[in-house]
VEXDOLUM-96047 format. One record per residue: residue number from 1; residue in one letter; chain; y, z, x of N, C-alpha, C, O in turn. Coordinates in steps of 0.02 Angstrom, whole numbers, plus 50000, padded with zeros to 5 digits. Example, Ala and Ser with C-alpha at 12.3 -4.5 7.8 and 13.67 -1.06 7.14 Angstrom:
! VEXDOLUM-96047
R  pos  code  unit    nc2    nc3    nc1   cac2   cac3   cac1    cc2    cc3    cc1    oc2    oc3    oc1
R    1     a     A  49716  50390  50660  49775  50390  50615  49835  50390  50660  49834  50423  50712
R    2     s     A  49888  50354  50642  49947  50357  50684  50002  50394  50645  50057  50402  50670
***
This chain:
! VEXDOLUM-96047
R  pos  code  unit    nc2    nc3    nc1   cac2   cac3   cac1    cc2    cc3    cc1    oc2    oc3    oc1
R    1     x     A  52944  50590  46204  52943  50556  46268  53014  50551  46297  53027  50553  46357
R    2     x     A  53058  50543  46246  53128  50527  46283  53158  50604  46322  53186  50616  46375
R    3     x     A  53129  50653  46251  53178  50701  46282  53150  50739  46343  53174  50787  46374
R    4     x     A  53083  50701  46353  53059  50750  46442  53079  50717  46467  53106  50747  46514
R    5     x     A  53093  50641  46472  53107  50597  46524  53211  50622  46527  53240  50611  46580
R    6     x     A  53244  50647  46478  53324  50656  46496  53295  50723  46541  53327  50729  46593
R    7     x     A  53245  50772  46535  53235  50822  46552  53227  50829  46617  53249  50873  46655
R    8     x     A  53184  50767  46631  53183  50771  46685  53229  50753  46742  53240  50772  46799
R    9     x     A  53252  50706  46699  53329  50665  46745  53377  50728  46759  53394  50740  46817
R   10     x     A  53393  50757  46720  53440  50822  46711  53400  50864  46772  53430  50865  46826
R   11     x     A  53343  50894  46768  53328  50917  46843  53310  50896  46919  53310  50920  46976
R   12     x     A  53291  50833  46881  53304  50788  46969  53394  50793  46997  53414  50804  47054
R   13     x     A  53436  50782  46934  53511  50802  46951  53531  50859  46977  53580  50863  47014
R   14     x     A  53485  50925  46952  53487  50978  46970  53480  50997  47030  53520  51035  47056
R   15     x     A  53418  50969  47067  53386  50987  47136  53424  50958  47163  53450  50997  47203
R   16     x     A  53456  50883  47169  53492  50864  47219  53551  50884  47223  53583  50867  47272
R   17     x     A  53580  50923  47173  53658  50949  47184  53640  51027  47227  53684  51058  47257
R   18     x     A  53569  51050  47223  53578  51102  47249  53557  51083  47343  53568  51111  47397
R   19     x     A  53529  51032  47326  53530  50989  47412  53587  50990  47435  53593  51027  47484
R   20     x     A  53639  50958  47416  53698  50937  47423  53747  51015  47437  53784  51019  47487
R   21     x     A  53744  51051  47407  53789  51109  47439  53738  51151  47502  53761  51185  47547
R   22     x     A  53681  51141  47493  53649  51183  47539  53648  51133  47598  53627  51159  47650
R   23     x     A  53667  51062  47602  53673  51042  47648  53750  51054  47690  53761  51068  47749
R   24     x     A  53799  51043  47628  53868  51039  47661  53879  51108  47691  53925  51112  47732
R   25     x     A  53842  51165  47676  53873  51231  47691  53799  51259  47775  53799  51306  47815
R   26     x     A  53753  51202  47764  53706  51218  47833  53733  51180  47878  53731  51208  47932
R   27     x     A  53765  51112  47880  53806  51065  47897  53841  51114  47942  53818  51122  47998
R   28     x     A  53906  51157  47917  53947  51152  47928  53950  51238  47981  53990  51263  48021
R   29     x     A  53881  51258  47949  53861  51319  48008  53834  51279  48073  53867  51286  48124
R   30     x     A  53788  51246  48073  53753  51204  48115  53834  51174  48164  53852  51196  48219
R   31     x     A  53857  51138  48137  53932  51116  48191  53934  51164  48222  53908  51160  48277
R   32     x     A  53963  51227  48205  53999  51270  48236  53937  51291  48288  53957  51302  48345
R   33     x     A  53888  51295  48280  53843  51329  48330  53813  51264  48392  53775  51276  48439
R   34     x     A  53840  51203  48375  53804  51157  48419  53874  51148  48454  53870  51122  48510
R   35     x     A  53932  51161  48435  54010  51164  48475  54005  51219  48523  54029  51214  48580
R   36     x     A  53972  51275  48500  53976  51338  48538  53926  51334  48601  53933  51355  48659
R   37     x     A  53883  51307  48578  53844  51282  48630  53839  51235  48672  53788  51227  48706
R   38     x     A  53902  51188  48675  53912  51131  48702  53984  51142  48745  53991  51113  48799
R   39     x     A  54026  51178  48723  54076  51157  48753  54072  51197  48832  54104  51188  48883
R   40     x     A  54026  51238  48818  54015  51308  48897  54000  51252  48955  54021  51240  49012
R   41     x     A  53963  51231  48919  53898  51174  48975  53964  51113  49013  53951  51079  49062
R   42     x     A  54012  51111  48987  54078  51048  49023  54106  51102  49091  54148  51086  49133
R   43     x     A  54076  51157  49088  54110  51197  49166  54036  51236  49191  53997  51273  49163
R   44     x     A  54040  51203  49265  53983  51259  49336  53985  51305  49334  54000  51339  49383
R   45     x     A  53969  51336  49261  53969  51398  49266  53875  51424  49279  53831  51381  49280
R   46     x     A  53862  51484  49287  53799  51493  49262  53782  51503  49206  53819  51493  49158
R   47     x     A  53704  51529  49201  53675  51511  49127  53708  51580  49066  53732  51570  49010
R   48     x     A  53699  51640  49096  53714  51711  49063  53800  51688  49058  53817  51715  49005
R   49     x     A  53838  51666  49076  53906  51655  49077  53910  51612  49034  53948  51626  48988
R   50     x     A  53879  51550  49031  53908  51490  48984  53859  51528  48913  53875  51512  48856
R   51     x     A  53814  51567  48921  53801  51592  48857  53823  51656  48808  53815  51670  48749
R   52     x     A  53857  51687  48867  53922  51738  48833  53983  51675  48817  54010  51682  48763
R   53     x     A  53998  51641  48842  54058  51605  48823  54034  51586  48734  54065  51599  48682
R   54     x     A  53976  51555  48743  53956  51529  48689  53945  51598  48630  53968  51598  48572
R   55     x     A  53916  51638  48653  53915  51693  48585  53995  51713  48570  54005  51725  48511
R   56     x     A  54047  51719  48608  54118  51738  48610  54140  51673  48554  54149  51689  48495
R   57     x     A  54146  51613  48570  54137  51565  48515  54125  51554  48462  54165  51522  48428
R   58     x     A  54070  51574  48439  54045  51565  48384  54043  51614  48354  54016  51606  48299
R   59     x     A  54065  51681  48368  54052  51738  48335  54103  51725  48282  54091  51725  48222
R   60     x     A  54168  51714  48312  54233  51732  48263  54207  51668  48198  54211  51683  48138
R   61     x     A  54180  51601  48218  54165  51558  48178  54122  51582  48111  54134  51563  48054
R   62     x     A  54078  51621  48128  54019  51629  48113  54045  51711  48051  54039  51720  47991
R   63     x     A  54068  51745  48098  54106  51799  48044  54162  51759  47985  54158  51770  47924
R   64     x     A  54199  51725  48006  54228  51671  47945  54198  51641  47887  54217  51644  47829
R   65     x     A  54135  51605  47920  54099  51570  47869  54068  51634  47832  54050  51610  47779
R   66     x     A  54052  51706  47832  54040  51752  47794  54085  51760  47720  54069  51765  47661
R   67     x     A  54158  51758  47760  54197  51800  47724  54241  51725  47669  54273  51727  47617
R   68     x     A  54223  51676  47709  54244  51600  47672  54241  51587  47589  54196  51604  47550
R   69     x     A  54293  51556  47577  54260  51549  47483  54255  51500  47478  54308  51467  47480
R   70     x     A  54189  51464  47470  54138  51409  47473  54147  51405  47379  54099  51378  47351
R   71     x     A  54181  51419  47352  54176  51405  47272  54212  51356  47274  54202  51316  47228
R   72     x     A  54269  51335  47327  54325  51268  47311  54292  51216  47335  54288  51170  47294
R   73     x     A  54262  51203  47395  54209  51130  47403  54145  51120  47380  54121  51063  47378
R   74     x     A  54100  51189  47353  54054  51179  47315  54069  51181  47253  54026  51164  47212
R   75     x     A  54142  51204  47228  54157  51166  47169  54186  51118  47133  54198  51106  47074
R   76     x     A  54197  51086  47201  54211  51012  47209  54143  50945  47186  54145  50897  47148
R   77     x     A  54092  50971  47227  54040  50948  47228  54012  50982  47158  53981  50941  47124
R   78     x     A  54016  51030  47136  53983  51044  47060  54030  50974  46996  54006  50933  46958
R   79     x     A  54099  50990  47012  54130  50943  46964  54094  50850  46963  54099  50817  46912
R   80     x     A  54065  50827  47018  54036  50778  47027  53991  50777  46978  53993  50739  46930
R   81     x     A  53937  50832  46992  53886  50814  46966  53881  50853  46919  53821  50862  46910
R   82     x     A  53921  50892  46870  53944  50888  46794  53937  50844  46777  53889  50839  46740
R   83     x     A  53978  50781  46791  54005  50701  46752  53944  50685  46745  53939  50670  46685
R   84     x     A  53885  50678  46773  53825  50646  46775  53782  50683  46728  53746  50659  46685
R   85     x     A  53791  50751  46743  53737  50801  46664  53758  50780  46626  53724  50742  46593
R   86     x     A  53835  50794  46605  53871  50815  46521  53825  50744  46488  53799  50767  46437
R   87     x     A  53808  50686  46492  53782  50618  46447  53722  50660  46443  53709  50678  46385
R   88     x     A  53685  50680  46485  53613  50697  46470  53606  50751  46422  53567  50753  46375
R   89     x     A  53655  50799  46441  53660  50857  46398  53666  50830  46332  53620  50833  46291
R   90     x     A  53725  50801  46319  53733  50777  46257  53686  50731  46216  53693  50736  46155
R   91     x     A  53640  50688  46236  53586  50659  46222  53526  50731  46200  53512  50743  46141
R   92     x     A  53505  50763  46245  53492  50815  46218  53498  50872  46185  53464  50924  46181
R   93     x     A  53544  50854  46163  53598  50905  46094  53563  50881  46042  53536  50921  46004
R   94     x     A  53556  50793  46030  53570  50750  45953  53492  50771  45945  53461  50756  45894
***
């Protein structure tokens, strides 16, 4: 009984750390595309114009976040929630 219940704690830890980077890294695409799409609309421009402004915007953003190394803040956020496995792990070692 104990060791499904660490088992399970250990993968409820699991799913939410994988929440947690799939949020910070949809987060942080999502900004860039609601900036690109917002800042056109502050000038009378028309619609095909403020929406080339906006693809001109977000492209260079958007090619970045490709080439980005997401291993230093998602392994920021992994070191977190290490501290919280390694007890469970180790409980499930003995």
């Amino acid at each position: 009984m104990r060791m499904a219940m660490l088992r399970a704690a250990r993968a409820v830890l699991m799913a939410v750390f994988a929440l947690f980077v799939a949020a910070f890294v949809g987060l942080s695409v999502y900004a860039v595309l609601q900036f690109g799409m917002w800042w056109p609309t502050r000038f009378n421009l028309g619609a095909t114009t403020r929406l080339v402004l906006a693809a001109l915007t977000m492209l260079p953003f958007l090619l970045l976040f490709t080439v980005l190394n997401w291993s230093k803040p998602t392994g920021w956020i992994a070191a977190r929630f290490n501290r919280l496995v390694e007890p469970i792990d180790r409980a499930l070692g003995r």
